[in-house]
Structures are given as C-alpha cells and as structure tokens.
C-alpha positions as CSV (number, residue, x, y, z in Angstrom):
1,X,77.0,129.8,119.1
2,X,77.7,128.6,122.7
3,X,81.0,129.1,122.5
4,X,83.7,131.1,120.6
5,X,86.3,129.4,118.2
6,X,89.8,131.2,118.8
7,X,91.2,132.7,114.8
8,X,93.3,129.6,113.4
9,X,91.9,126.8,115.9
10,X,90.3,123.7,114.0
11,X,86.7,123.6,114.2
12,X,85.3,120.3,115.7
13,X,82.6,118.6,115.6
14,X,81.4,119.7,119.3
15,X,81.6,123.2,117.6
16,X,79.2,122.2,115.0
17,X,77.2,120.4,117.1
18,X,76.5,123.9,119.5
19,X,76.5,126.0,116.6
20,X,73.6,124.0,115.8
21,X,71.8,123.2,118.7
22,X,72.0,119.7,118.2
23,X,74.4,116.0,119.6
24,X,77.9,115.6,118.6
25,X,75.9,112.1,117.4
26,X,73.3,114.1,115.3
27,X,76.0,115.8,113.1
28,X,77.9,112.5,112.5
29,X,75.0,111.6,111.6
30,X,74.0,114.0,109.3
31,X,77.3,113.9,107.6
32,X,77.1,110.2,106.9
33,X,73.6,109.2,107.0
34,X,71.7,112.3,106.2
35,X,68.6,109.7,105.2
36,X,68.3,109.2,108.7
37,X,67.3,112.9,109.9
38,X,64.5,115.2,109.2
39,X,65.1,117.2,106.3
40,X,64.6,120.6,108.7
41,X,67.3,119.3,111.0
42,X,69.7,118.5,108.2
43,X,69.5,121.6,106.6
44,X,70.1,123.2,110.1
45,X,73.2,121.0,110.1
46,X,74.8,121.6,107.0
47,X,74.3,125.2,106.9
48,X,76.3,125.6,110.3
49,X,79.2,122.7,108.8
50,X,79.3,125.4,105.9
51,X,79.2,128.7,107.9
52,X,82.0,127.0,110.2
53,X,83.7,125.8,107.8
54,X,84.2,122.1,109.1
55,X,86.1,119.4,107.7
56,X,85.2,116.0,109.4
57,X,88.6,114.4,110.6
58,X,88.0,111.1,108.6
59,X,90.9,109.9,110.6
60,X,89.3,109.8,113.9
61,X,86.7,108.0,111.7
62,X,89.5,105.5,110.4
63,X,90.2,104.6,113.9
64,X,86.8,103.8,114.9
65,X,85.9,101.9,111.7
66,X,89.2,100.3,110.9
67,X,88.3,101.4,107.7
68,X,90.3,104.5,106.1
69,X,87.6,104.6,102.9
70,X,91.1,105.2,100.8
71,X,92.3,102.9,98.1
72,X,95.7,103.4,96.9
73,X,96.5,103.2,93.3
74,X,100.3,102.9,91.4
75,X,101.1,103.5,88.0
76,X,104.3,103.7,86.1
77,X,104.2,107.1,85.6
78,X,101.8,110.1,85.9
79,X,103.5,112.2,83.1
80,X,101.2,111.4,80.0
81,X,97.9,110.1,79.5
82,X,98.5,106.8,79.3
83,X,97.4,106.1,82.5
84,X,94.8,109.1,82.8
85,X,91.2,107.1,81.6
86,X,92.0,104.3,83.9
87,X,92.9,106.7,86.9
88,X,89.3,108.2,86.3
89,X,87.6,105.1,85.8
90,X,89.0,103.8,89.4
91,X,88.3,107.9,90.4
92,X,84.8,107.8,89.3
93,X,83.2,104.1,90.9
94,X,84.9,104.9,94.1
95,X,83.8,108.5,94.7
96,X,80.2,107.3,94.4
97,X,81.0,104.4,96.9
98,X,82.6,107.1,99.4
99,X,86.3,106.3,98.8
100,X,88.7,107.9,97.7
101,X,91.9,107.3,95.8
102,X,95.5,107.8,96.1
103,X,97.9,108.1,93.8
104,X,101.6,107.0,93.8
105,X,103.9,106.8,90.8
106,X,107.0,103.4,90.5
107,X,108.7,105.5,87.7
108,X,109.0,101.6,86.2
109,X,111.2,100.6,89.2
110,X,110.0,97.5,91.1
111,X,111.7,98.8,94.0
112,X,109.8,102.0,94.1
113,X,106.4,100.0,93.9
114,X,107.6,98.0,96.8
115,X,108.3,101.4,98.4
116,X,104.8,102.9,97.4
117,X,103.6,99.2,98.9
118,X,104.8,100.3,102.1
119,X,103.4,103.1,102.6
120,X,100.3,102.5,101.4
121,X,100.2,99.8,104.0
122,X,101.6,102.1,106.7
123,X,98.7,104.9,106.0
124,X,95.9,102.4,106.4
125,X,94.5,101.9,102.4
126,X,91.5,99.4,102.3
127,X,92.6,98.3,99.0
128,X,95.3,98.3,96.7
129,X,95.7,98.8,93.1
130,X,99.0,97.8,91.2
131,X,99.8,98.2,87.8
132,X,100.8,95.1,85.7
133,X,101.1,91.4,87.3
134,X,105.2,91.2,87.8
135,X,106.0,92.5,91.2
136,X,109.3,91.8,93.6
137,X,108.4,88.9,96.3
138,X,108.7,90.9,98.8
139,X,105.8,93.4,97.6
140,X,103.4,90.1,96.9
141,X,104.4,88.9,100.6
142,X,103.3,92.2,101.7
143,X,100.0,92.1,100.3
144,X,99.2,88.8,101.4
145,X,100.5,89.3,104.9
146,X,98.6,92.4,105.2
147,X,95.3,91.0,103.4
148,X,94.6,93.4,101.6
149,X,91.9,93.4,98.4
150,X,94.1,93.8,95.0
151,X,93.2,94.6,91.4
152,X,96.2,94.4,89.4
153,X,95.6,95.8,85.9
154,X,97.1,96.3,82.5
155,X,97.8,92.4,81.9
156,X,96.3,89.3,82.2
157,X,98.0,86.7,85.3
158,X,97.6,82.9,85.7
159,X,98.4,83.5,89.4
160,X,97.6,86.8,90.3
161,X,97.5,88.4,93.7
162,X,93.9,89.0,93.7
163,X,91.7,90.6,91.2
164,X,92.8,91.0,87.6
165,X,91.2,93.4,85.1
166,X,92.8,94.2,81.7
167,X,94.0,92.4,78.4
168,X,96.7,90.2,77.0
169,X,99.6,92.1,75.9
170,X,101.2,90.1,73.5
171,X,98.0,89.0,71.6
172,X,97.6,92.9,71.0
173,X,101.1,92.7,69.8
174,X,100.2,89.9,67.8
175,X,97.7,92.1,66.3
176,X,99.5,95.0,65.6
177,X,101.8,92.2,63.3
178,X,99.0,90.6,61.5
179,X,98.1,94.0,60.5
180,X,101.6,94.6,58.9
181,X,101.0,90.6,57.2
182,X,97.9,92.0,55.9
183,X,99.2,95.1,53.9
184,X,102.3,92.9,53.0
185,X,105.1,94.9,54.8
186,X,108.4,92.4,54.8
187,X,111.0,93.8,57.2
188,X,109.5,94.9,60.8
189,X,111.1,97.0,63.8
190,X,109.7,97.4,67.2
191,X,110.5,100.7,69.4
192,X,109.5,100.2,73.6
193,X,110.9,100.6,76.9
194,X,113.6,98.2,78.1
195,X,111.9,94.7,78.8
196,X,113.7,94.6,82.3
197,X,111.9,97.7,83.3
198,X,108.5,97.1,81.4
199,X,107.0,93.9,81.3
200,X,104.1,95.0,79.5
201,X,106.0,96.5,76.8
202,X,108.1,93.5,76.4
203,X,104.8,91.2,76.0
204,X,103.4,93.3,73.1
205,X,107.4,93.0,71.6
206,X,106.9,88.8,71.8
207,X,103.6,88.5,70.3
208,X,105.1,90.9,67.3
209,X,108.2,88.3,67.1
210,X,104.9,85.4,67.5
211,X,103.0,86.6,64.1
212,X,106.7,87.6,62.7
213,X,107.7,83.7,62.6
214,X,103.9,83.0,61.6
215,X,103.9,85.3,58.9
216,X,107.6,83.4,57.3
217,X,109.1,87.3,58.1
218,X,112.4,87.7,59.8
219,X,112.4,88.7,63.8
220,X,111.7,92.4,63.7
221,X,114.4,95.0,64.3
222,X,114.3,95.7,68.2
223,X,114.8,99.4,69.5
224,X,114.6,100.0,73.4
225,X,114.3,103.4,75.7
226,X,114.3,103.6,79.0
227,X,111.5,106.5,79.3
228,X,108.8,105.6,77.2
229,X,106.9,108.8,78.3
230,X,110.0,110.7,77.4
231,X,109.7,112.9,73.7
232,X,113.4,113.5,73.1
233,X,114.2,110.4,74.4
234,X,111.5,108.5,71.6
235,X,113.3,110.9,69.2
236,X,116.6,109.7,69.7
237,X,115.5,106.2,69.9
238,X,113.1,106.7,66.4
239,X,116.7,108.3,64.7
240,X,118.8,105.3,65.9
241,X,116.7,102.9,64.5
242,X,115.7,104.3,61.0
243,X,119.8,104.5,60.8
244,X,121.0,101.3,61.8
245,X,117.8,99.7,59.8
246,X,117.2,101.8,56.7
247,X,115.8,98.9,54.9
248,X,112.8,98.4,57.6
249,X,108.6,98.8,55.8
250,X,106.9,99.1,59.3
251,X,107.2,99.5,62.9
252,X,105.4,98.8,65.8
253,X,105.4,101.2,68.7
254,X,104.6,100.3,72.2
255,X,102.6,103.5,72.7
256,X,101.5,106.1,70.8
257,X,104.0,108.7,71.9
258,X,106.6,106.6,70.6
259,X,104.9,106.1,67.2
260,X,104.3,110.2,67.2
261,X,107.9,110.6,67.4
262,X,108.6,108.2,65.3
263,X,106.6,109.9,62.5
264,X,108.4,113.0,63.3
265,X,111.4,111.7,62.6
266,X,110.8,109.5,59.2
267,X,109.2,112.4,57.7
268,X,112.6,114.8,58.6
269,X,114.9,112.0,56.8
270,X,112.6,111.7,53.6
271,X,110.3,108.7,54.5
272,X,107.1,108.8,53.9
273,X,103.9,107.6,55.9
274,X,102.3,104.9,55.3
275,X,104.1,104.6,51.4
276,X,107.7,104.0,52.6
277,X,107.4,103.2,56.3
278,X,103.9,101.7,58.2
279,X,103.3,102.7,61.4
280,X,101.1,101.2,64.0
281,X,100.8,102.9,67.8
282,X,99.6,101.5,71.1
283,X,96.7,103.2,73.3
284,X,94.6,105.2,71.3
285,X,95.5,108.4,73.3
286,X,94.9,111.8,72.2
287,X,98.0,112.5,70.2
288,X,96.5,109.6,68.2
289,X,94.1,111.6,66.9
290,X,95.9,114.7,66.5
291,X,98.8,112.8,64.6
292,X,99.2,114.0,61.0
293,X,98.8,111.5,59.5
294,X,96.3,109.9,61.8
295,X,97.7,107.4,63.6
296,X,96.5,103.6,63.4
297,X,96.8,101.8,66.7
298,X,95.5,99.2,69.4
299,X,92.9,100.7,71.5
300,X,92.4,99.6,74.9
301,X,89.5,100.4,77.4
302,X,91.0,102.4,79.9
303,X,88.5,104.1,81.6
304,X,86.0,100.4,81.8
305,X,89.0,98.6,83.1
306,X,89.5,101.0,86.0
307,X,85.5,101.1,86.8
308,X,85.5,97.5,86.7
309,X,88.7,97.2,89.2
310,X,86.8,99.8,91.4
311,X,83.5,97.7,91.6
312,X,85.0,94.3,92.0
313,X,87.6,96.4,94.7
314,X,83.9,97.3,96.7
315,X,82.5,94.1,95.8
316,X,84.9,93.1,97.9
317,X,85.2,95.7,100.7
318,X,81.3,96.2,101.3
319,X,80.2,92.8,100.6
320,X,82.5,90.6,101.9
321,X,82.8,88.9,98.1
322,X,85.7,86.5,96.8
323,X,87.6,87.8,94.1
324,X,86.4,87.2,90.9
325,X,88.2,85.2,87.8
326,X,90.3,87.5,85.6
327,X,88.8,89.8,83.3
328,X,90.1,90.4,80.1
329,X,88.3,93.1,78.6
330,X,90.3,92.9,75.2
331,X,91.7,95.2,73.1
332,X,90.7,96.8,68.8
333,X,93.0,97.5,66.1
334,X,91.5,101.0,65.2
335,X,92.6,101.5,61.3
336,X,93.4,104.9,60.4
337,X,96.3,106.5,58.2
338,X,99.7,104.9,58.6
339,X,98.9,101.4,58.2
C-alpha cells in the first residue's frame, strides 16, 4: 500500500485506489460500472475494497448525481405483517434497480405522515411511497412542491398524487357481505379501527353497510379500536361486541388479527365457529392459516402491488415516464372454515 491508514480512520476511495495500483476514477468505476473494466483489473479492485474494508460514501455520490438512489416508504405501522409482503415487494424491484428503501412508520396519525414527509424530503429520497390516498394538504403540497415521483398504495384515488397501485376497499367489503348473503346469515357486526384514523378500514365498513341494504339486512353492528395491530386491544373490542350484540350470526373483521381474536373470544363465551357465529377476516396473513378453525378471508396481493409501485416508481426515475393510470390489482374471497 502507498500509504498507511491510521486504526479507526475511514478508508477512502484514494486508499483503495493505491492499495490497488490503480485511479481514484478506475475504482468508481469498478464499483458502478464493473462492465466497463477488464475482468483482471476488477478482481484487483474488489479484492483490495474487501481487504480494506471500504464502504463507498453514497453521499458524496448523492451530491454529484442529485440523485440519493433512496426511496422512502410509510406505512401505518410496522408491528404485524400486514404490511410485510408489500414492504418486500417495493424491497425486492428496487434492490435490483440499485435503490434502496427507507422505512418510516405514521402509527395512523396524519400528522406523523406529514412529519415522515418532511424528512424524507429533507434527506434527499428520489421517490416517495405513502400508504392509502387521504393525506393532510399540507403533505400533498409538499409533494407537489418538491416534485417528487409517488405511488400511493392500498386504495384506489380519482385524484391521486401520482401513481396509484392497489384495490378498492369497499368493493372487498362488499365482498366479505355477499358472502354472509350467500350462507344466509341475518344480523351482521363489523370490528376495525376508528374511521377517523383509518380510512381504509372505514371503506371496507361502507361497502359491508352497501351489500347490507342490498341484501334487505339491517346496518351491521359497528365495533371500533383504535390499534388494529393491537391483540388485547381486538380482545376487548371482540368481548364488547358479542355483549352488547348477542343476537349477531356473522362478523366482518378488517384484518385478520382482529378476526383471530375475535374467534378467541366467541369460542370462551360458548359460541361456536362457523355454526353460531360466521367469521370472515381481511388479508390473508399468516395467522390466517394457522387459525383453528381456518380462517376465511379477502386476500390481497401484497407483495405484486409493491413490485408494481417499485417498477412504475423507476419507470419513472430512469426513464423519464409519466405516471401511469391507476392500478387496481383486485382482491379474492379465499373460502375456508368460518364462513
């Protein structure tokens, strides 16, 4: 080496570059655009990156680029799967474009999501993904003032901020409630966050009320919580309403956690499932599966809708394209035990 790197100092890319025998230019180079070398001098190259230890400072990069190669992602909450296939999906098409994503949680408060806006904005993101198609103005000025590409996700917008990728909640609730029709239960219930904190949530709840009124059955039972991801908090909410409704034959949860607890709880007080109480979920996540008995619910493609947000994202970013016309990659009622 031509010259010594002092215990705990970073290693730059001049220190590769001597290690190596080679420009400062030739190891940017080989670290993105390896096509471009020989194969002898890229192997030189690498081997001293690994020996040293180097980690390329992708900010210095940013600067010279204006690009960061980061895309910042926000979901309600990162404490269950729910949001786990689609985080992978965005994970998995922008690693193999060379970006990489970020990952900041609203905890279903608009304000947080404007905070998370912010500074995503102030780190330098190329691209923003937001979760559902309600935001606070001041967020959607943001974005526009800023420029930035969007995918929101998880809904379906007639004016959305940019891209949209995902499905129509309340025809899935509308599904769940023809389902109920169809095995002739008379007296429904409905168990999801509170609609001022979940708009989502509060779709699925008006397409159930939509095939409740087209079905000639009375508005279902409404139950709210304010942590849908939270277990005792489903519990509680699950007790309430089989107490204050006794006389309901099915219930639609608006996930499948919910619905899980809710089993837990009918089968504690006596009622069995599906003979005395139907049960429909919302995801088709793990503890579906694991439920006992199986769980029926809506299944939507998590993982596709966040590799299609990624690709129309780079569309977008590499190509210079236009945003493309929602995508609504629908939703299946997947039949199983409790209804």
């Amino acid at each position: 080496m031509s010259r010594n790197i002092a215990a705990g100092a970073r290693v730059r890319l001049a220190d590769v570059a001597a290690a190596a025998g080679v420009s400062a230019m030739t190891v940017s180079r080989a670290l993105h655009e390896p096509s471009r070398l020989h194969p002898h001098t890229l192997g030189v190259i690498l081997a001293k990156v690994k020996e040293l230890g180097y980690v390329p400072n992708e900010s210095a990069r940013a600067l010279v680029s204006s690009r960061s190669r980061i895309v910042g992602a926000i979901v309600p909450t990162l404490s269950y799967s729910v949001y786990a296939g689609t985080l992978q999906g965005l994970s998995d098409a922008l690693r193999g474009a060379g970006y990489e994503l970020v990952l900041g949680d609203s905890g279903y408060s608009a304000e947080r999501e404007l905070s998370l806006v912010k500074a995503f904005i102030g780190r330098g993101v190329d691209a923003m993904v937001l979760t559902g198609v309600e935001h606070v103005p001041a967020a959607r000025e943001l974005v526009h003032r800023h420029g930035l590409p969007v995918a929101e996700i998880w809904d379906l917008a007639s004016a959305p901020l940019g891209l949209v990728v995902g499905f129509c909640n309340r025809s899935a609730g509308a599904a769940a409630g023809e389902l109920l029709a169809s095995i002739d239960r008379r007296r429904w219930a409905f168990i999801g966050c509170e609609p001022a904190l979940e708009h989502r949530s509060r779709k699925r709840m008006d397409g159930l009320r939509r095939a409740a009124r087209d079905a000639g059955r009375p508005p279902p039972v409404e139950c709210f919580v304010t942590d849908p991801m939270s277990i005792d908090g489903a519990r509680r909410a699950a007790a309430d309403l089989l107490s204050r409704a006794p006389d309901i034959d099915a219930v639609f949860c608006a996930n499948d956690l919910l619905a899980c607890a809710l089993l837990q709880v009918a089968r504690r007080t006596g009622r069995t499932v599906p003979d005395d109480l139907a049960l429909v979920g919302f995801g088709d996540f793990d503890v579906a599966l694991i439920a006992d008995p199986a769980l029926t619910t809506i299944r939507v493609p998590g993982y596709r809708m966040g590799q299609v947000a990624a690709e129309s994202l780079l569309a977008q970013l590499d190509h210079d394209e236009p945003p493309v016309a929602p995508i609504d990659l629908g939703f299946e009622v997947v039949r199983r035990e409790t209804a």
